[in-house]
PDB file with one MODEL, atoms N, CA, C and O in Angstrom:
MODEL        1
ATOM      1  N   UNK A   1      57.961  65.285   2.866  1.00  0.00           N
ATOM      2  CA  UNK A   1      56.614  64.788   3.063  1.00  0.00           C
ATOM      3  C   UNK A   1      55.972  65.592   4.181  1.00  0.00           C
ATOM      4  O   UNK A   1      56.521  65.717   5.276  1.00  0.00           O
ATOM      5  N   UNK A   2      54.919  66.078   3.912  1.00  0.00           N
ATOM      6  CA  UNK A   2      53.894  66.557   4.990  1.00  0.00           C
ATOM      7  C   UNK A   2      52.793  66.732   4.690  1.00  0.00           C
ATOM      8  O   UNK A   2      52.379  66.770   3.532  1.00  0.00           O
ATOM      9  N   UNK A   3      51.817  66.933   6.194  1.00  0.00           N
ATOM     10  CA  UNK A   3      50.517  66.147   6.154  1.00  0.00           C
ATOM     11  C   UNK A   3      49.689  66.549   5.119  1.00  0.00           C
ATOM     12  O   UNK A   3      49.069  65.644   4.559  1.00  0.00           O
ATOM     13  N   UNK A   4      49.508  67.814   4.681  1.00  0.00           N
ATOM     14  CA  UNK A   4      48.957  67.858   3.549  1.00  0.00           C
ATOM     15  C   UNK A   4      49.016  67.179   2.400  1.00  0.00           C
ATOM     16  O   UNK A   4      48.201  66.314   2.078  1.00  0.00           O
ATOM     17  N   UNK A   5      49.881  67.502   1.800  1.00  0.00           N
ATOM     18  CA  UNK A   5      50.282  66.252   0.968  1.00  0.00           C
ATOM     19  C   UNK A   5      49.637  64.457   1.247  1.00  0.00           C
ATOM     20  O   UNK A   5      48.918  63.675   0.623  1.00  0.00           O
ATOM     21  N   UNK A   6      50.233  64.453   2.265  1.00  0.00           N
ATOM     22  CA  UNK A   6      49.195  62.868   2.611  1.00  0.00           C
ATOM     23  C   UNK A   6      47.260  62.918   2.631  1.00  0.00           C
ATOM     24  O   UNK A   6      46.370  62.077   2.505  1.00  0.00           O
ATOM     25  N   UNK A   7      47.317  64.261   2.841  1.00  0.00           N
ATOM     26  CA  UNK A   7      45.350  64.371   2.878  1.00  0.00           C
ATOM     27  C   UNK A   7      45.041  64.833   1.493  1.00  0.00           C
ATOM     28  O   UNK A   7      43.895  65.005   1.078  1.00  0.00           O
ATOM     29  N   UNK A   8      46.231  65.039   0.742  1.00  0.00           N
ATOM     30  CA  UNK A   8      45.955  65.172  -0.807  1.00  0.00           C
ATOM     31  C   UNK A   8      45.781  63.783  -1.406  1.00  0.00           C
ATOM     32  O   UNK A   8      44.859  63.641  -2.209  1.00  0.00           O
ATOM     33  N   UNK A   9      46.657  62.605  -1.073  1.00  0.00           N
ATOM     34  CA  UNK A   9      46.491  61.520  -1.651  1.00  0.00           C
ATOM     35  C   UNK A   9      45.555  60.667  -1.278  1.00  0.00           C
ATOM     36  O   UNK A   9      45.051  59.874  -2.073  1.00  0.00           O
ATOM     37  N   UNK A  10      45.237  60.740  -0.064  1.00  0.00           N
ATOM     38  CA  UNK A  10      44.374  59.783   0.218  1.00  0.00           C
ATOM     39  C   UNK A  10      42.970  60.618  -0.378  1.00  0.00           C
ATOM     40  O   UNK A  10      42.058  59.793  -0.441  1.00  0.00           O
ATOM     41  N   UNK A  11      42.497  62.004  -0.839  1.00  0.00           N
ATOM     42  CA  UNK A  11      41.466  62.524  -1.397  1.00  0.00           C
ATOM     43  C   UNK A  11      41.578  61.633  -3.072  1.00  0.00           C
ATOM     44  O   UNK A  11      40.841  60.923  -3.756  1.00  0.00           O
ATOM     45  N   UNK A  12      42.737  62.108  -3.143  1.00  0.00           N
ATOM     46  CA  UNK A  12      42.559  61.513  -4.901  1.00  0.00           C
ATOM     47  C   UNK A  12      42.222  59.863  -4.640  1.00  0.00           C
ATOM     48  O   UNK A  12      41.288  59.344  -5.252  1.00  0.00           O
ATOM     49  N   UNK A  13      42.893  59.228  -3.867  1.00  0.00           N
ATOM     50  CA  UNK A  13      42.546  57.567  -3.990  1.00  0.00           C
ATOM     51  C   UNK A  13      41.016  57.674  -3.637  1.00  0.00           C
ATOM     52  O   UNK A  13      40.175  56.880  -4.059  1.00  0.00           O
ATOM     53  N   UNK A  14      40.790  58.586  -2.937  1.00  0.00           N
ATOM     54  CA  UNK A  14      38.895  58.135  -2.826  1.00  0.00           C
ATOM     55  C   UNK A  14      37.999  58.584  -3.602  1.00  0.00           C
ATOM     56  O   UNK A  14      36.849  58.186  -3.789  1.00  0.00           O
ATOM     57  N   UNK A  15      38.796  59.774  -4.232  1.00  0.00           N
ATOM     58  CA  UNK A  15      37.605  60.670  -4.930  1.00  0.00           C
ATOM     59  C   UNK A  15      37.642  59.704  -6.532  1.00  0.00           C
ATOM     60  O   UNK A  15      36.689  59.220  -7.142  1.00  0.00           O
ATOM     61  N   UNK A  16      39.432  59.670  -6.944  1.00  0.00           N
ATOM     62  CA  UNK A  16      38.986  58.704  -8.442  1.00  0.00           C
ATOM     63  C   UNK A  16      39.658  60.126  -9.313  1.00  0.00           C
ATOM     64  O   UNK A  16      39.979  59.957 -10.489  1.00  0.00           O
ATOM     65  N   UNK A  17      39.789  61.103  -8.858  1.00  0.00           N
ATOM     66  CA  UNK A  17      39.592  62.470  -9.873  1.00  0.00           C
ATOM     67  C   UNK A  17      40.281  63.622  -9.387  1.00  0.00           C
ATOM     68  O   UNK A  17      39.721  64.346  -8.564  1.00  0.00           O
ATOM     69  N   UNK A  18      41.576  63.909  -9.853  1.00  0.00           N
ATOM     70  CA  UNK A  18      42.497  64.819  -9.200  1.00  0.00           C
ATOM     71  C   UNK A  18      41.947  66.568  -9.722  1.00  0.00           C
ATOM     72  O   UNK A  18      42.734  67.515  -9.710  1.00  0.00           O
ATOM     73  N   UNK A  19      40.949  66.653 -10.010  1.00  0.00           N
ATOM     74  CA  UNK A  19      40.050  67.853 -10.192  1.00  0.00           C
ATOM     75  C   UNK A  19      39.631  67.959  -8.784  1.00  0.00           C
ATOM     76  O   UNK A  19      40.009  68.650  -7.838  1.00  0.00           O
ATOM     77  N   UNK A  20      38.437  66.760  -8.999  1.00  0.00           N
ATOM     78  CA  UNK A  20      37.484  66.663  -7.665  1.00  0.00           C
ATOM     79  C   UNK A  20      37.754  66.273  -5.980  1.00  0.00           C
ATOM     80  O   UNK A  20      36.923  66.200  -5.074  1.00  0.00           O
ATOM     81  N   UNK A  21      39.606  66.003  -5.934  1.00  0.00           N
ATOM     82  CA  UNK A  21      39.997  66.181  -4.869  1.00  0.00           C
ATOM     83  C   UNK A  21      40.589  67.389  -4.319  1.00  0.00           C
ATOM     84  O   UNK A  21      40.817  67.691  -3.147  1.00  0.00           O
ATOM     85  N   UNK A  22      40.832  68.151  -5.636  1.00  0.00           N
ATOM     86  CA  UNK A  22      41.476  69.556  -5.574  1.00  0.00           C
ATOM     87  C   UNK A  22      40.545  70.745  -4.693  1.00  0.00           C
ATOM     88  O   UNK A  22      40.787  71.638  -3.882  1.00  0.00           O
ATOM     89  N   UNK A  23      39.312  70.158  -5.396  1.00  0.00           N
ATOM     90  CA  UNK A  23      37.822  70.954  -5.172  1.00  0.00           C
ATOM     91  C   UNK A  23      38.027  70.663  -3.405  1.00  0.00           C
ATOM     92  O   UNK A  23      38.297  71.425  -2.476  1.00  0.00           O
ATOM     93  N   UNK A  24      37.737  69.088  -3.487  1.00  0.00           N
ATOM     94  CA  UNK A  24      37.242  69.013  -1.191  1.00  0.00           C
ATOM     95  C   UNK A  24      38.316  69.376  -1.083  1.00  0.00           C
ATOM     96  O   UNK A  24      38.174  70.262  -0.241  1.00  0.00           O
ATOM     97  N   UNK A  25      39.349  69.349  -1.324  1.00  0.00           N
ATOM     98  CA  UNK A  25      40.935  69.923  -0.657  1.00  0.00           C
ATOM     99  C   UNK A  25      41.179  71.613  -0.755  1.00  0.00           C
ATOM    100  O   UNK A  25      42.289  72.143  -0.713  1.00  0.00           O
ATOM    101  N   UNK A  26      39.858  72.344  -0.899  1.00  0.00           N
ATOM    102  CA  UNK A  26      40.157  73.748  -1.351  1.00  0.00           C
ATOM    103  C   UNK A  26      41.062  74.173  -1.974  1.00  0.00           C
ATOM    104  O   UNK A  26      41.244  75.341  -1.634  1.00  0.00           O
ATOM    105  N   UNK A  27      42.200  73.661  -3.207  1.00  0.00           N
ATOM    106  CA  UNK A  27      43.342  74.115  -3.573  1.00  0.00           C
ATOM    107  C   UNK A  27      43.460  73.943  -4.937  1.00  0.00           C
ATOM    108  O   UNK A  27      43.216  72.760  -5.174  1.00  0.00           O
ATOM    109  N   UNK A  28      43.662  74.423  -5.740  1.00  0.00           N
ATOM    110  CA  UNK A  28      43.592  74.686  -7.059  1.00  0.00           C
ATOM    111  C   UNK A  28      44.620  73.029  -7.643  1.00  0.00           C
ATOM    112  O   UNK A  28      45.761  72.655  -7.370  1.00  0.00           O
ATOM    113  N   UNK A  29      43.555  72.440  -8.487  1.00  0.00           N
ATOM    114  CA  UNK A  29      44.004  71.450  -9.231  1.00  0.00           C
ATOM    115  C   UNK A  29      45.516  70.993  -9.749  1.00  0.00           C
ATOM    116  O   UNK A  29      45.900  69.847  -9.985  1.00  0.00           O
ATOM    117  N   UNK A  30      46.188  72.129  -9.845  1.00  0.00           N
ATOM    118  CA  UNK A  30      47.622  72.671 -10.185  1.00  0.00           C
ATOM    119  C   UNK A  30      48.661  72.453  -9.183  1.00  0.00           C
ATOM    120  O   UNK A  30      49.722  71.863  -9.386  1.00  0.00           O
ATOM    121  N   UNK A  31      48.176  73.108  -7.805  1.00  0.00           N
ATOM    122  CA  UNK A  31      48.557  72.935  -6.697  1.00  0.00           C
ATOM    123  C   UNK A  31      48.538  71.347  -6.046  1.00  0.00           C
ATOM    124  O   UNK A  31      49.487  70.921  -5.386  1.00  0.00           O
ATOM    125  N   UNK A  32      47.421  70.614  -6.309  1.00  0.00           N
ATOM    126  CA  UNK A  32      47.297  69.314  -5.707  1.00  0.00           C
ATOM    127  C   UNK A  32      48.113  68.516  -6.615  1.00  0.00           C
ATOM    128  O   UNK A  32      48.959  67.787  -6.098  1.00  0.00           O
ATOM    129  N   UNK A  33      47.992  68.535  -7.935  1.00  0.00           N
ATOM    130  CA  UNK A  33      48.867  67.819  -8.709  1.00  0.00           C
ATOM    131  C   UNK A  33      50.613  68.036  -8.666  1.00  0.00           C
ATOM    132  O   UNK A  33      51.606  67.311  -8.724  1.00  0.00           O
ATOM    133  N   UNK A  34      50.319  69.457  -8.531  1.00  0.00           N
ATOM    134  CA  UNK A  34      52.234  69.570  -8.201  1.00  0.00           C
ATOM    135  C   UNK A  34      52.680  68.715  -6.749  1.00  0.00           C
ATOM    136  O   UNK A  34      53.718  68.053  -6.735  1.00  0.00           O
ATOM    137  N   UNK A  35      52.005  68.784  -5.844  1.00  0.00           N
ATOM    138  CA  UNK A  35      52.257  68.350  -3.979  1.00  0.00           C
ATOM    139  C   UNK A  35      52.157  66.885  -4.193  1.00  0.00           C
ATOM    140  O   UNK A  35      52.959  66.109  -3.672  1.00  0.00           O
ATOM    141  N   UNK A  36      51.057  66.452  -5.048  1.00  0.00           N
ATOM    142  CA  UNK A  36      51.177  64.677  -5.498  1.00  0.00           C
ATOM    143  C   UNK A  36      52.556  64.875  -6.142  1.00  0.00           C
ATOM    144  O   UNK A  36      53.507  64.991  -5.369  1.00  0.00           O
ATOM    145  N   UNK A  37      52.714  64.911  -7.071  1.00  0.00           N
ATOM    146  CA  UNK A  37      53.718  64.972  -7.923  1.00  0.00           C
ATOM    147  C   UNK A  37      55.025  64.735  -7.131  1.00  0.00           C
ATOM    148  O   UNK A  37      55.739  63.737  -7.235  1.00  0.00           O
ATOM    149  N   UNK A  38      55.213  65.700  -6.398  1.00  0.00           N
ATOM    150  CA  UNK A  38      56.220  65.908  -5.496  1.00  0.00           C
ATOM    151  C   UNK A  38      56.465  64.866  -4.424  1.00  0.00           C
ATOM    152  O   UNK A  38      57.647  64.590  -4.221  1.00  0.00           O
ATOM    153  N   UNK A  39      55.526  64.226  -3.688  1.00  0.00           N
ATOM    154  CA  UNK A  39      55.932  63.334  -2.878  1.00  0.00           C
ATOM    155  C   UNK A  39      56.020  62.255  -3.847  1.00  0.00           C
ATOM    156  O   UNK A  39      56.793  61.375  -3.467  1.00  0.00           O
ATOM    157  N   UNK A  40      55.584  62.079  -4.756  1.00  0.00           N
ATOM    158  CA  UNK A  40      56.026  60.530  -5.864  1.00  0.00           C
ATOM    159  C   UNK A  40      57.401  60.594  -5.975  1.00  0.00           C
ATOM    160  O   UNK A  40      58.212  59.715  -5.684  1.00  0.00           O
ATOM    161  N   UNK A  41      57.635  61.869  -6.487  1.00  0.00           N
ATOM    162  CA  UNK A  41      59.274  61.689  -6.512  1.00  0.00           C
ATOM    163  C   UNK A  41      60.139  61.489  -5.345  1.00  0.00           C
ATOM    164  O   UNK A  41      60.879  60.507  -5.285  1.00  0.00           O
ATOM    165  N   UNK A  42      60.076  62.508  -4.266  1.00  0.00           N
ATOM    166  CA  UNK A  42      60.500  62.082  -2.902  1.00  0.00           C
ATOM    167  C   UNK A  42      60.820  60.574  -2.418  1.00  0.00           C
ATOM    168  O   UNK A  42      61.806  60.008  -1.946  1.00  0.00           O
ATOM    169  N   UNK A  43      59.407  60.174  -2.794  1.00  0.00           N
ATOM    170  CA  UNK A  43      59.619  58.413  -2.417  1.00  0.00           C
ATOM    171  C   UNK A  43      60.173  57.665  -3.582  1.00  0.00           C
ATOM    172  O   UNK A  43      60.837  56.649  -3.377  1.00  0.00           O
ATOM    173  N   UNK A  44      59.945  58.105  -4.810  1.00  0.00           N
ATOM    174  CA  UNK A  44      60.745  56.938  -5.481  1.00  0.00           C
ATOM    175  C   UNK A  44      59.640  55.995  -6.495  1.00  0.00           C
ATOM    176  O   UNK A  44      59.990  55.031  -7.176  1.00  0.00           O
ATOM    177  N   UNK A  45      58.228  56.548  -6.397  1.00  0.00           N
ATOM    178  CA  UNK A  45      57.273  55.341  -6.793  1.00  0.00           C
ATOM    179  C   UNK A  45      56.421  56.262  -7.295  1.00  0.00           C
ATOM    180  O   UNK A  45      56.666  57.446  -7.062  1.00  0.00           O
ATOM    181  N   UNK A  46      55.485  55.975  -7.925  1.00  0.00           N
ATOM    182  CA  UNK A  46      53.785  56.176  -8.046  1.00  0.00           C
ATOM    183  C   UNK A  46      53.322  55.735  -8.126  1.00  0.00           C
ATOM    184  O   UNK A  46      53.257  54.796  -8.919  1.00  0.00           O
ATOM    185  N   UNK A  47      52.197  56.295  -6.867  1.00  0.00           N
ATOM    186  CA  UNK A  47      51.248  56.107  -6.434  1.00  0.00           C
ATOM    187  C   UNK A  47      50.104  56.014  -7.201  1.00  0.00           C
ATOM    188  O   UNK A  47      49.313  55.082  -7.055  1.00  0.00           O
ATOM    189  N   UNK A  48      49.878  57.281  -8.351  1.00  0.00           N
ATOM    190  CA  UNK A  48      48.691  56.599  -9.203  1.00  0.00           C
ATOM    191  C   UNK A  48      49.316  56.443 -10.491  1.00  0.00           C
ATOM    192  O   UNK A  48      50.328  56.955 -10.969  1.00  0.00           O
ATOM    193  N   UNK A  49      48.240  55.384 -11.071  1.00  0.00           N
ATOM    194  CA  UNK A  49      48.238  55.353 -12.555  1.00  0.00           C
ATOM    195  C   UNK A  49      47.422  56.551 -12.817  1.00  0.00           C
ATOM    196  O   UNK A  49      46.387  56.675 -12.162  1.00  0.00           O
ATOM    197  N   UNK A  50      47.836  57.726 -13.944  1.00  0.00           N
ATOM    198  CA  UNK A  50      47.248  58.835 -14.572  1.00  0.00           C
ATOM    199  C   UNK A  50      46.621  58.277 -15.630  1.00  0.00           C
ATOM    200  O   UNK A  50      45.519  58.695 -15.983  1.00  0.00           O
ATOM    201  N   UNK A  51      47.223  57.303 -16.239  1.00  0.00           N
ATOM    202  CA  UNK A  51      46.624  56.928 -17.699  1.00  0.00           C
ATOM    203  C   UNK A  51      45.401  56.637 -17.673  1.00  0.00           C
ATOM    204  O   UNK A  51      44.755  56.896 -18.688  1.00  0.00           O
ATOM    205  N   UNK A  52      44.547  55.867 -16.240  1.00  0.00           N
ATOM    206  CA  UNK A  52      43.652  55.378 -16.661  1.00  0.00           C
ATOM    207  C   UNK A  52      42.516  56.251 -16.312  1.00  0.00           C
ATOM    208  O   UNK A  52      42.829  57.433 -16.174  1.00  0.00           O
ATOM    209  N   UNK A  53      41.498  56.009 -16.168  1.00  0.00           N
ATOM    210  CA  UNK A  53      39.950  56.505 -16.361  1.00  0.00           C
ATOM    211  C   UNK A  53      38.947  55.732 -15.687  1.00  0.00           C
ATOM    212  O   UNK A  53      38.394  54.759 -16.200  1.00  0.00           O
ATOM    213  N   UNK A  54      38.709  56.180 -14.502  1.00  0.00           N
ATOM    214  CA  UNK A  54      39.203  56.981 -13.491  1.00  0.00           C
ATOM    215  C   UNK A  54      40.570  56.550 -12.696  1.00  0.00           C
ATOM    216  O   UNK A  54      40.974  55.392 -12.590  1.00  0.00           O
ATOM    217  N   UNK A  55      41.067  57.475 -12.272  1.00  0.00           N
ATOM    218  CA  UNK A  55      42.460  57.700 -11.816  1.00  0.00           C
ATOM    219  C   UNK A  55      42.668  56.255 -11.063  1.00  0.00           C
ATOM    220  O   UNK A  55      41.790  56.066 -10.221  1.00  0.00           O
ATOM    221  N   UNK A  56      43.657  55.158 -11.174  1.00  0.00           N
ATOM    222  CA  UNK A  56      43.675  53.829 -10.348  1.00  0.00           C
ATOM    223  C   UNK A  56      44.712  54.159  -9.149  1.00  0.00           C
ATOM    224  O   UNK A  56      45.247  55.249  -9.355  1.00  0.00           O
ATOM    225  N   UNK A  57      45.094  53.620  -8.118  1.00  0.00           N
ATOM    226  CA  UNK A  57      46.236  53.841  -6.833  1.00  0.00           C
ATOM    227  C   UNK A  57      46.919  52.253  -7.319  1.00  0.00           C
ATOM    228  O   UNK A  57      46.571  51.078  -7.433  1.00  0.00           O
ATOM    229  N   UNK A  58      47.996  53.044  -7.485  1.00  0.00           N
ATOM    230  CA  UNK A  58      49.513  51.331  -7.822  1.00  0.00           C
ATOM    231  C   UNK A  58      49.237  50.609  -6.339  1.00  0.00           C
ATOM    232  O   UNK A  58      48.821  50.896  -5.217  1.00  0.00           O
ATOM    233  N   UNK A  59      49.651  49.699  -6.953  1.00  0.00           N
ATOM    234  CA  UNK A  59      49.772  48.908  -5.244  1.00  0.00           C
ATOM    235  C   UNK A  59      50.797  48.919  -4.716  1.00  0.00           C
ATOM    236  O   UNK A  59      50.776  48.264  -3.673  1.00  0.00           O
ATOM    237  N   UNK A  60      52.378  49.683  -5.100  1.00  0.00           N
ATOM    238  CA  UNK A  60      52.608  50.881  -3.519  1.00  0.00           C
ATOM    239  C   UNK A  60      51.994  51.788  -3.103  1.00  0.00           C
ATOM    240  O   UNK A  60      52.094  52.028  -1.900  1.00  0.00           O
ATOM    241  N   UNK A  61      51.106  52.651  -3.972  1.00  0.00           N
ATOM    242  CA  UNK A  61      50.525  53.626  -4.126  1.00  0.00           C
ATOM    243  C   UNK A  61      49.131  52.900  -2.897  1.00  0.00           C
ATOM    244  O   UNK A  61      48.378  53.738  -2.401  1.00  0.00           O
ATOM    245  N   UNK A  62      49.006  52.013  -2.674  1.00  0.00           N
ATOM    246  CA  UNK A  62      48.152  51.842  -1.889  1.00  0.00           C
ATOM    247  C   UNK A  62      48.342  51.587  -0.389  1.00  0.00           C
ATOM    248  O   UNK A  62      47.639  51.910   0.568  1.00  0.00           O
ATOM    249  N   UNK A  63      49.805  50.735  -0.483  1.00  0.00           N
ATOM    250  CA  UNK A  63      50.320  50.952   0.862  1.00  0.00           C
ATOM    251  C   UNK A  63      50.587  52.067   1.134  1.00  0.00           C
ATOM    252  O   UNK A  63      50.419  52.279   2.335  1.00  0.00           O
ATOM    253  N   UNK A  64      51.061  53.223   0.379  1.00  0.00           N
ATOM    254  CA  UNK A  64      51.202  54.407   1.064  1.00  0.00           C
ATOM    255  C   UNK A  64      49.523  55.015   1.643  1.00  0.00           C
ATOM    256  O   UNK A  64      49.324  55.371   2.805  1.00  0.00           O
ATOM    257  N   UNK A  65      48.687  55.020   0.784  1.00  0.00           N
ATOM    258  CA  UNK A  65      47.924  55.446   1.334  1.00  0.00           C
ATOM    259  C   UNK A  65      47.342  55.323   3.090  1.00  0.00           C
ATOM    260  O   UNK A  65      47.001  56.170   3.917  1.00  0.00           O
ATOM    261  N   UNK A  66      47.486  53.251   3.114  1.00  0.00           N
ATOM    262  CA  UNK A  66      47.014  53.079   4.368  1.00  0.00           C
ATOM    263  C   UNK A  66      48.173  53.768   5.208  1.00  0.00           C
ATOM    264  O   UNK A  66      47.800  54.532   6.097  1.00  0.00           O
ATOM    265  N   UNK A  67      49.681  53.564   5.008  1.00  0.00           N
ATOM    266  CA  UNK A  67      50.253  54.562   6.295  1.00  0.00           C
ATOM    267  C   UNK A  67      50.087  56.237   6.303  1.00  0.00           C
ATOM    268  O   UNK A  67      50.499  56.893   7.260  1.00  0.00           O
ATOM    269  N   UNK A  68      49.508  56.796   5.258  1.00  0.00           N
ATOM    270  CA  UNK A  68      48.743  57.804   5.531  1.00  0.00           C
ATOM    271  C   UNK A  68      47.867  58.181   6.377  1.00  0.00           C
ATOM    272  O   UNK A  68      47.959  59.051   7.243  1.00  0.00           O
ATOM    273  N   UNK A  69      46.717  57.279   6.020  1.00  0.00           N
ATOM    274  CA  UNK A  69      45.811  57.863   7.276  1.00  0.00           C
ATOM    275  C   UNK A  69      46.232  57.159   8.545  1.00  0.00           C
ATOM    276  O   UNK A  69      45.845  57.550   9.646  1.00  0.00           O
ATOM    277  N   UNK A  70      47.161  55.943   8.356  1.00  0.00           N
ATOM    278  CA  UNK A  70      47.643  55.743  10.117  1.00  0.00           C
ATOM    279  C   UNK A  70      47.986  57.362  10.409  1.00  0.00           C
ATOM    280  O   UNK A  70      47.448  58.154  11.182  1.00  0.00           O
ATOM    281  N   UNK A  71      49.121  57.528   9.457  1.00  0.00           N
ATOM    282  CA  UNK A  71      49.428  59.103  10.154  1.00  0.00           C
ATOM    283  C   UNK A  71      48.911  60.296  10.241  1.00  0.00           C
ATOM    284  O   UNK A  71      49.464  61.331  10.614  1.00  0.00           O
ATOM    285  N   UNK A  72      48.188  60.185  10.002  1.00  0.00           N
ATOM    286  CA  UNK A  72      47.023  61.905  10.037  1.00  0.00           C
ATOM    287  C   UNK A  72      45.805  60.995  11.087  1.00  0.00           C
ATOM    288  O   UNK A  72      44.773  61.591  11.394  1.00  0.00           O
ATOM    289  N   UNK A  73      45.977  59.911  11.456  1.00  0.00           N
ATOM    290  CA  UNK A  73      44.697  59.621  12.659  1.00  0.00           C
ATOM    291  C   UNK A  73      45.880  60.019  14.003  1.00  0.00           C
ATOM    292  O   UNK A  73      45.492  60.656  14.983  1.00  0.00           O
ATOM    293  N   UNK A  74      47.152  59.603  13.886  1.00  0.00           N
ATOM    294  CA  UNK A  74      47.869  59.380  15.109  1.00  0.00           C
ATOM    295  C   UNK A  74      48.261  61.216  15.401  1.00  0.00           C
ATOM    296  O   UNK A  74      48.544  61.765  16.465  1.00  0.00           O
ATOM    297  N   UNK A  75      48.148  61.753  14.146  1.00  0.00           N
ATOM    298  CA  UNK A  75      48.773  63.544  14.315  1.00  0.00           C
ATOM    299  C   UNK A  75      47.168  64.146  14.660  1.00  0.00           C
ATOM    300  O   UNK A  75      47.022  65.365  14.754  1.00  0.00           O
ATOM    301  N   UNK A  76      45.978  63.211  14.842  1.00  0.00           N
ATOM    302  CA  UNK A  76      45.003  64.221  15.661  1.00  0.00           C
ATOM    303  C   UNK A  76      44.956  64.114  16.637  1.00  0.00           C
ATOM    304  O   UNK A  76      44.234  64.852  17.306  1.00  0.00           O
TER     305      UNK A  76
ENDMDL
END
């Protein structure tokens, strides 16, 4: 896990659209989806539902988020 990755997820939980978080995250759609991808497995869970329209955050997927930005407020 690292911080990028956490400023990747909390973009997709706000944006709704793992395109349009790829875009504010400057990093190619491919790239953000592999680094999501990757910490889902790490932890064991996912975080989003893909199936739906627009993208939903599971409700671990949501507790992770809030200790996300605890941790990217406490690493500024």
């Amino acid at each position: 896990m690292n911080f990028q990755q956490l400023e990747y997820i909390i973009a997709v939980d706000q944006l709704k659209n793992f395109s349009r978080a790829a875009e504010f995250c400057n990093v190619t759609q491919a790239t953000l989806s592999a680094m999501v991808k990757k910490l889902e497995e790490e932890l064991g869970i996912s975080i989003f539902d893909r199936k739906s329209n627009p993208i939903m955050t599971t409700e671990c997927g949501s507790d992770i988020i809030v200790e996300a930005k605890k941790v990217l407020f406490h690493a500024q």
